[in-house]
C-alpha positions as CSV (number, residue, x, y, z in Angstrom):
1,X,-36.2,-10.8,-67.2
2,X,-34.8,-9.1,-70.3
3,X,-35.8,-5.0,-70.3
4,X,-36.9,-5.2,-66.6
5,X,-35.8,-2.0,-64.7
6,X,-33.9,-2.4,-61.7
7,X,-34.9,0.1,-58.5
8,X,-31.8,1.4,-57.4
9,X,-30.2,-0.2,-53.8
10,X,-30.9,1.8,-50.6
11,X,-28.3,1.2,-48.4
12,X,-28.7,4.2,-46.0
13,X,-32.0,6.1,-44.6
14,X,-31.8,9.2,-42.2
15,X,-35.4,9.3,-40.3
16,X,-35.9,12.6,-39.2
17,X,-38.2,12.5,-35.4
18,X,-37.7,15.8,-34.6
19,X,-40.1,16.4,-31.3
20,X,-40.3,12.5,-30.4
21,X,-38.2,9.5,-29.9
22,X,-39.2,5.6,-31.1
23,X,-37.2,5.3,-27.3
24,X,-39.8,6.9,-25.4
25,X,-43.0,4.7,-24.4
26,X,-46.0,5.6,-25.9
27,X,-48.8,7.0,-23.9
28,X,-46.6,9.4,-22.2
29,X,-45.6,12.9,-23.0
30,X,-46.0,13.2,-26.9
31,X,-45.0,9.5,-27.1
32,X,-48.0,8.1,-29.3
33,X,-48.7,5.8,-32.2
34,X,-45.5,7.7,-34.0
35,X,-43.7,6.5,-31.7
36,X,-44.2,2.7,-32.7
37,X,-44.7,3.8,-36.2
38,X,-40.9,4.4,-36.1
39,X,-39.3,2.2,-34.1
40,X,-41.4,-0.7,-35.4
41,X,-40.8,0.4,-39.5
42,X,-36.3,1.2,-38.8
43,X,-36.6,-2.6,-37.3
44,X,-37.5,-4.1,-39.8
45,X,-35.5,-2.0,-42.2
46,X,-32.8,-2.6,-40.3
47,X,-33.1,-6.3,-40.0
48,X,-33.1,-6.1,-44.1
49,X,-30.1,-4.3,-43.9
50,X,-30.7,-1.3,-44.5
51,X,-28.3,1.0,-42.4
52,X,-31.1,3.4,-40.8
53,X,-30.9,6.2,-38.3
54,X,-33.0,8.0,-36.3
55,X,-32.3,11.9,-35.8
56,X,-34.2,13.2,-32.4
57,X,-33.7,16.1,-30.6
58,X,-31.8,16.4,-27.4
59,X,-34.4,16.1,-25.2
60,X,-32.7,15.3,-21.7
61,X,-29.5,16.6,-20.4
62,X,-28.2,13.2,-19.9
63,X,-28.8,11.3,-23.4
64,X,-25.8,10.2,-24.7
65,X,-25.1,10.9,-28.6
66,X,-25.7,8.0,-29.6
67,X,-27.8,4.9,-28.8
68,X,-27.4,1.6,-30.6
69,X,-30.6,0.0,-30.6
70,X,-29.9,-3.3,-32.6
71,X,-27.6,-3.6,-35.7
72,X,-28.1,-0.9,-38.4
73,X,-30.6,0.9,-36.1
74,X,-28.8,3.9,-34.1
75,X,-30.5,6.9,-32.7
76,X,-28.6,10.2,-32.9
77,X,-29.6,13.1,-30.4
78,X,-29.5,16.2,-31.9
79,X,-28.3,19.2,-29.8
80,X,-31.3,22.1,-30.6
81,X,-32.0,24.6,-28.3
82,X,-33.2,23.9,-24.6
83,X,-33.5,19.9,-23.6
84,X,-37.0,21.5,-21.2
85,X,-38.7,23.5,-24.6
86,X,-42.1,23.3,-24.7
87,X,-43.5,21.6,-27.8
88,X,-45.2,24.5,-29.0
89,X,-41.6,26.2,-29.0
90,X,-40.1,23.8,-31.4
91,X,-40.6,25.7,-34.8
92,X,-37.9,27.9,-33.0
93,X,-35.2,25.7,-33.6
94,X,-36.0,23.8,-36.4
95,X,-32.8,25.3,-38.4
96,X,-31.0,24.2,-35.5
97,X,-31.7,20.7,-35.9
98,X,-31.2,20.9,-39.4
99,X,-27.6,22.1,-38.9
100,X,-27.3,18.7,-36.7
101,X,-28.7,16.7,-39.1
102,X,-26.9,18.1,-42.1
103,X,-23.7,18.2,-40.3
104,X,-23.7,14.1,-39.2
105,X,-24.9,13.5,-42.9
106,X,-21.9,15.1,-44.2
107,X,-19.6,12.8,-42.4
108,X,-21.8,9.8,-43.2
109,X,-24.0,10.3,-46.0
110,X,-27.9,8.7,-46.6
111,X,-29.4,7.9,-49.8
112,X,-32.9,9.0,-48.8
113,X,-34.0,11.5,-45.8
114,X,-37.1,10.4,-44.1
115,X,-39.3,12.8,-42.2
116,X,-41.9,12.1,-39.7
117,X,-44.5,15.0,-38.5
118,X,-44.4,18.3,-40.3
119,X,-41.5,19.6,-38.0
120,X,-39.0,17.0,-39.3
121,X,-40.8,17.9,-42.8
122,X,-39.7,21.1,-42.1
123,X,-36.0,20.4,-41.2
124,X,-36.2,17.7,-43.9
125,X,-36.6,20.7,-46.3
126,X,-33.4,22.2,-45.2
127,X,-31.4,18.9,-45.4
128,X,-32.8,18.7,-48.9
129,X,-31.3,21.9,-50.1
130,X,-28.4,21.7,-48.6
131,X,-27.4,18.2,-49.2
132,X,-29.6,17.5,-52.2
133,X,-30.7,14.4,-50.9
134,X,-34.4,13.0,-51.7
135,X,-36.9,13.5,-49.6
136,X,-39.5,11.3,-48.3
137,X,-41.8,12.2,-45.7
138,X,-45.0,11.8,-43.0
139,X,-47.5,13.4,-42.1
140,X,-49.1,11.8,-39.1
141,X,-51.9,14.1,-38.3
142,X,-52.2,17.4,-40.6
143,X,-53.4,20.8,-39.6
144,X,-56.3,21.3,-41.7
145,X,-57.8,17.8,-41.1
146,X,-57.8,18.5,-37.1
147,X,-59.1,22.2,-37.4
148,X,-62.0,20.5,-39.8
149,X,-63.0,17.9,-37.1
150,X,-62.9,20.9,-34.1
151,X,-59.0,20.9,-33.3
152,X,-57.6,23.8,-34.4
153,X,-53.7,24.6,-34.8
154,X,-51.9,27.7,-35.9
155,X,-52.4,28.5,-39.8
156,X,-48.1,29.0,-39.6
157,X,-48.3,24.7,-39.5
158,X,-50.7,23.9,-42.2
159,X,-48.7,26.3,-44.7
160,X,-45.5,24.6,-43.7
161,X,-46.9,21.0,-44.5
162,X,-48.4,22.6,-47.4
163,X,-44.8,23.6,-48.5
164,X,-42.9,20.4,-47.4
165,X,-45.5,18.8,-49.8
166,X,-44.6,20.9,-52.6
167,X,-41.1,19.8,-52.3
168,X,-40.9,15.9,-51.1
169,X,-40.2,13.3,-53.8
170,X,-42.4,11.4,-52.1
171,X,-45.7,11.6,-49.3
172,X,-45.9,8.6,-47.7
173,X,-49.8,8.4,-46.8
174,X,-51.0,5.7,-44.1
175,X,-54.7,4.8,-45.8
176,X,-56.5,5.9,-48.6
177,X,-58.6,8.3,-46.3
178,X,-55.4,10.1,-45.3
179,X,-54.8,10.2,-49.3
180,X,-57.7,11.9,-49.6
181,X,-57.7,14.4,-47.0
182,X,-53.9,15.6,-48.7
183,X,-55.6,16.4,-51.8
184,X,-58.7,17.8,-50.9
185,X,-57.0,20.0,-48.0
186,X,-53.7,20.5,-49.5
187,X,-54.1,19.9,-53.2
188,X,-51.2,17.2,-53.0
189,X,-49.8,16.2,-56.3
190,X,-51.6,12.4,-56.2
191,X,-48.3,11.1,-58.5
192,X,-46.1,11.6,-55.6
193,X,-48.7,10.0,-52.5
194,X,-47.6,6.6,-51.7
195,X,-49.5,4.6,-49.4
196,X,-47.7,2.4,-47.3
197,X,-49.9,0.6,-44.6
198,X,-48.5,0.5,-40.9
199,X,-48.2,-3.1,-39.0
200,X,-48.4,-4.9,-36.1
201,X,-46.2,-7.2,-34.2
202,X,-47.8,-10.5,-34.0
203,X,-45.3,-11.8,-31.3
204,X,-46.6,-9.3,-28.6
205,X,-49.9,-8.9,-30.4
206,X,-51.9,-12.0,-31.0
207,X,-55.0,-13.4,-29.3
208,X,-54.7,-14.9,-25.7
209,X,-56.6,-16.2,-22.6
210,X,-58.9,-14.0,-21.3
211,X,-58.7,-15.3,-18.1
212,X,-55.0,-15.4,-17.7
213,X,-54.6,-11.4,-19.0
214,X,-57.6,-10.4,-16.4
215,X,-55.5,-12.2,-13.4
216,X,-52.6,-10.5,-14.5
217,X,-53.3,-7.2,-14.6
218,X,-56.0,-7.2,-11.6
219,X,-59.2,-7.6,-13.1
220,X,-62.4,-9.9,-12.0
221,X,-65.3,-11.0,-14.1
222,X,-67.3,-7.8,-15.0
223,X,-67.7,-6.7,-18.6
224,X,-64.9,-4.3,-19.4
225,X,-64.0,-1.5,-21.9
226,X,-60.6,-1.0,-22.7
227,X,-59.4,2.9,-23.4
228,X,-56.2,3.1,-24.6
229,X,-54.3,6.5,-25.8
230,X,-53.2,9.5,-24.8
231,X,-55.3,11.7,-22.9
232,X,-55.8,14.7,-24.5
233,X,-58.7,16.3,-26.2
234,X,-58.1,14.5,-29.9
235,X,-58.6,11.2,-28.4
236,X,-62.0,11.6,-27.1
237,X,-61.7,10.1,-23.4
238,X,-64.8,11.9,-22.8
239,X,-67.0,10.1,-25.2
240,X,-65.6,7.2,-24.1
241,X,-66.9,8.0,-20.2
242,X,-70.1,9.5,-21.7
243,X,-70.5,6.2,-23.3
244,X,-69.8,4.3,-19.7
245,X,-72.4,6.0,-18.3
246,X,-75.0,5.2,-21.5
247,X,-74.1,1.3,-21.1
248,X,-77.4,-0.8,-20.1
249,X,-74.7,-3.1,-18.1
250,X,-74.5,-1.0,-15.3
251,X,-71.9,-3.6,-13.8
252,X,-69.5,-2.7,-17.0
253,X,-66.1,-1.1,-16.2
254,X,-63.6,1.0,-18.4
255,X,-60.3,0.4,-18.3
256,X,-57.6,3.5,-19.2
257,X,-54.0,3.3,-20.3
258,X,-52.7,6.6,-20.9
259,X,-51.6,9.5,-19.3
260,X,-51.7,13.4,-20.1
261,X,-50.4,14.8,-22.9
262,X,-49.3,17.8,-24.7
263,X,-50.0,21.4,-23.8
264,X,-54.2,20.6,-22.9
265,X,-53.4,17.4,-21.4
266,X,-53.2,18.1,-17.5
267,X,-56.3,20.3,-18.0
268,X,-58.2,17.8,-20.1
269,X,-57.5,15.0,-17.3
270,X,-58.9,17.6,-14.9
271,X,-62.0,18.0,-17.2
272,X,-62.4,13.8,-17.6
273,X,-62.2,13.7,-13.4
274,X,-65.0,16.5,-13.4
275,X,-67.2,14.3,-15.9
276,X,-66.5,11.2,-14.0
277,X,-67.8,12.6,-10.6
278,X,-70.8,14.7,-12.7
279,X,-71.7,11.5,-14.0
280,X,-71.5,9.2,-11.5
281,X,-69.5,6.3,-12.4
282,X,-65.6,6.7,-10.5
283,X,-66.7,3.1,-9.1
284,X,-66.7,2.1,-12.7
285,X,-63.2,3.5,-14.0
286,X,-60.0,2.3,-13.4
287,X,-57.0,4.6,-14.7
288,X,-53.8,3.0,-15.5
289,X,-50.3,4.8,-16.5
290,X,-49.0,4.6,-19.7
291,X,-47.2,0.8,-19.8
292,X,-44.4,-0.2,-22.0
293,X,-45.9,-0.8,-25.2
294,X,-45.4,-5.0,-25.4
295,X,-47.5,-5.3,-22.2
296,X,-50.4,-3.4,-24.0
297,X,-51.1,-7.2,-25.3
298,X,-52.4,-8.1,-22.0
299,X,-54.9,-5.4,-21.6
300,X,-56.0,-6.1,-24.8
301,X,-56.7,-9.7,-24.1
302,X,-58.6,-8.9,-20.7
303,X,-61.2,-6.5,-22.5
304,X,-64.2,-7.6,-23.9
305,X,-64.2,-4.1,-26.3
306,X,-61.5,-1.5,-27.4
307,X,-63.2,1.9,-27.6
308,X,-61.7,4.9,-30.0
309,X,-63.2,7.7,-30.0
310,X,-60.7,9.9,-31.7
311,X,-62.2,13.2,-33.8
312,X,-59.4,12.2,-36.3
313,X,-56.7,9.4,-36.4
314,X,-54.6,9.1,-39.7
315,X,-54.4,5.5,-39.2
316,X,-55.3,3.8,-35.8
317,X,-52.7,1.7,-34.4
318,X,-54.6,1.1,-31.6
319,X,-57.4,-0.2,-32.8
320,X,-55.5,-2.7,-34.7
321,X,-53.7,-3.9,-32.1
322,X,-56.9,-4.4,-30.5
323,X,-58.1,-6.6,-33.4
324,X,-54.8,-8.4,-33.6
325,X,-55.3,-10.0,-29.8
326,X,-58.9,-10.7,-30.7
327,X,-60.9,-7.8,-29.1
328,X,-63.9,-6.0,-31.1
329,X,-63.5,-2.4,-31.3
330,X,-66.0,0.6,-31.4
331,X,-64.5,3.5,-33.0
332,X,-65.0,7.3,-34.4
333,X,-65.7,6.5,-38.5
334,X,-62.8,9.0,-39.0
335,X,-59.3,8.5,-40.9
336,X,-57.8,5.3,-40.9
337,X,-60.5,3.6,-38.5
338,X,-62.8,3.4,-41.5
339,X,-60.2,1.3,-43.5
340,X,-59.1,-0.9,-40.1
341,X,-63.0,-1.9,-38.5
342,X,-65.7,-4.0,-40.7
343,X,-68.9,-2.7,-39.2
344,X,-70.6,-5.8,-37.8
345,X,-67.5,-8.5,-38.4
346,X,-64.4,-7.2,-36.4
347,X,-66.5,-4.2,-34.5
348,X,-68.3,-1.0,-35.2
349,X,-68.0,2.2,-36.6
350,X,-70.1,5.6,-35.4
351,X,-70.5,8.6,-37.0
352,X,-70.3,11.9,-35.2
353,X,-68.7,10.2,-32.2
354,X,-72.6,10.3,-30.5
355,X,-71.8,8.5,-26.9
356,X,-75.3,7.2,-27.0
357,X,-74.2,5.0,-30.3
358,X,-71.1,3.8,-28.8
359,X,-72.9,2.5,-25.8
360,X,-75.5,0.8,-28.2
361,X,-72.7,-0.8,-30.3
362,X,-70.8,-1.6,-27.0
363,X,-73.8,-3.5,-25.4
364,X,-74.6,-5.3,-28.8
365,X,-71.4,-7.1,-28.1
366,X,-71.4,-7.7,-24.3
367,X,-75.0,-9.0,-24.6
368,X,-74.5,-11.4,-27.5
369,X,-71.5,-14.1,-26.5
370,X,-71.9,-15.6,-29.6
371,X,-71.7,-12.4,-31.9
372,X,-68.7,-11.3,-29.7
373,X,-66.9,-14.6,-30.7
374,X,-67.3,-13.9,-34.4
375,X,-66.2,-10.5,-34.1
376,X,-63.2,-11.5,-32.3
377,X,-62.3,-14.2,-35.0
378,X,-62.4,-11.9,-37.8
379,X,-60.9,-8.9,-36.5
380,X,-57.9,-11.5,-35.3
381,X,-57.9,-13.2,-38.6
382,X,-58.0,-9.4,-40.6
383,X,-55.3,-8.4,-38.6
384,X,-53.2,-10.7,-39.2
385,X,-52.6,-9.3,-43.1
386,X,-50.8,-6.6,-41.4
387,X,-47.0,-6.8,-40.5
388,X,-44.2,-4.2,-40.3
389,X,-42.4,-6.7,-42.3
390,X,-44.5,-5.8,-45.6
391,X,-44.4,-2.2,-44.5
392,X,-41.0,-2.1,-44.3
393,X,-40.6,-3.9,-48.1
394,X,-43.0,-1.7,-49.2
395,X,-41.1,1.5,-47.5
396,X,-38.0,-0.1,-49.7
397,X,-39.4,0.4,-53.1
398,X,-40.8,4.1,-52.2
399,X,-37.2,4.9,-51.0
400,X,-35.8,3.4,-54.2
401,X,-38.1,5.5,-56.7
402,X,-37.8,9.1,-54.9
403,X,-33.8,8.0,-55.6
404,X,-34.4,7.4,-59.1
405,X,-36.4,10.1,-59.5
406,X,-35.1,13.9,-60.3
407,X,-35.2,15.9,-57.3
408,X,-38.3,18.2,-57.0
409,X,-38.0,21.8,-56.9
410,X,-38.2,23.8,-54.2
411,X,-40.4,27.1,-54.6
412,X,-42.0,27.6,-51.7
413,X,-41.0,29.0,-48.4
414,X,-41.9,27.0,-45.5
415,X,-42.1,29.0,-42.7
């Protein structure tokens, strides 16, 4: 069309994962929904081709350099202090990293550096600077946000993503809630928040036989709740047992798939042991270790509800792979949840993550066979508008503007 603007190509992205790898499986160590977030968003960047690559820290003594996942995905271990460091210690050798980063970059330039968490913000800053390279970058969870909803985390953090804000060409947000909370907590310049929506892989996540998924993964005919996450206090295991022991079905099970995590997690899986035997229901609790992420689908498919009691989620992958394989989810009215679950037509939402109104929601739907089919029709039908695919195109044209765009200024210090 004559006088149309063309975006400029991308040809080259440098994602910055600083404290995780889109290798590790989520549900173990800090291996989360960030974890798919990447991996599943440099697919399908790659498979556009679009020459992507991941920058991780050395975290073992045995990773080699370089792993070639697929063609035009590679992930590159950076060398930064001790491969044992404690995730709290990882501010410490952030300039480390950034050396790494900076130094493969000159050898092999990108058009657009990519940052994921507010450490890789933080070494993203650097890269910036040095290489005067735009950068784009995500957020995940933010500081003020989990200190607001009772999860407090050193002030040092929420000035740092305060600065990286200040200087990115671009702040990819996840929903409009996580929109929101940049502004109001972190007076975000709203011109340079993009939202670009995370997706779900339809292959692995779609809906399924019941039956079949129960007999696979060991389960009989009682009602069951599905947990699925990282056990640590953020994700709220203990509502979700609080909420076991509210059920009316006292013949109701839950179901988790997770394991400990991050510096409270040992001690809050002690805590969630000491709640199960105070209240009473170890007979009705199965725990299950983190599983490779694909097989999730089948656990999904053998519950008759997903429960996520998070205090804060910035999006909610799990809940929408819940949806996506047809099961109705509960979840904290918090973040993303309250863009992902359509109170009474894919599942319920509750305020103040109140046990008592989980368990009501939760036996609404195991009671009513019919109502339980609905919900699981629409939340699979909902679900299936999202796909990494679209995230991925839409990732493409916020890449090509912070190009075209003149590079923001850099003002303020961000340790």
């Amino acid at each position: 069309m004559a006088g149309a603007t063309l975006q400029p190509t991308v040809r080259s992205v440098a994602v910055l994962s600083l404290h995780t790898s889109p290798l590790a499986q989520p549900g173990t160590g800090d291996g989360g929904g960030m974890n798919v977030y990447v991996r599943e968003l440099v697919s399908a960047l790659a498979s556009a081709g679009i020459r992507t690559r991941v920058f991780v820290r050395r975290w073992s003594d045995d990773l080699p350099k370089r792993v070639v996942v697929e063609p035009n995905f590679e992930v590159v271990h950076v060398p930064a202090g001790p491969t044992d460091l404690a995730k709290e210690d990882l501010p410490s050798i952030v300039g480390e990293f950034a050396d790494g980063v900076c130094a493969e970059l000159e050898r092999e330039p990108a058009d657009v550096v990519h940052a994921n968490y507010w450490l890789s913000g933080v070494a993203g800053l650097e890269v910036k600077d040095r290489l005067r390279v735009p950068l784009v970058t995500t957020f995940h969870t933010l500081a003020r946000v989990k200190a607001e909803l009772g999860d407090p985390e050193p002030e040092a953090r929420a000035r740092a993503e305060a600065a990286v804000m200040s200087c990115a060409e671009v702040v990819v947000s996840n929903c409009d809630a996580e929109t929101d909370d940049l502004i109001r907590h972190y007076g975000a310049d709203p011109g340079r928040i993009e939202v670009v929506t995370p997706g779900v892989d339809h292959a692995f996540f779609s809906p399924g036989s019941q039956r079949g998924a129960r007999a696979a993964i060991g389960v009989g005919n009682e009602h069951m709740v599905l947990f699925v996450g990282r056990i640590q206090p953020l994700k709220g295991l203990d509502v979700a047992v609080r909420a076991l022991a509210e059920l009316e079905d006292r013949q109701a099970t839950l179901m988790v798939v997770g394991g400990a995590s991050g510096a409270q997690g040992e001690q809050e899986l002690s805590r969630i042991h000491d709640l199960v035997d105070e209240l009473d229901v170890a007979a009705r609790i199965r725990f299950v270790p983190p599983q490779p992420h694909h097989l999730l689908s089948t656990f999904y498919r053998a519950a008759d509800v997903s429960i996520v009691p998070s205090r804060s989620e910035s999006f909610g992958l799990v809940a929408l792979e819940a949806q996506a394989c047809g099961t109705p989810v509960v979840a904290s009215a918090v973040g993303g949840l309250l863009t992902l679950v359509d109170p009474g037509r894919t599942g319920y939402l509750v305020e103040d993550r109140d046990p008592a109104v989980f368990a009501k929601h939760i036996d609404h739907i195991l009671g009513d066979p019919l109502h339980a089919r609905r919900l699981s029709t629409t939340a699979a039908r909902r679900a299936r508008a999202y796909t990494w695919t679209t995230s991925a195109s839409s990732l493409r044209s916020v890449y090509a503007r912070a190009i075209e765009r003149d590079l923001v200024p850099c003002e303020t210090a961000a340790a």
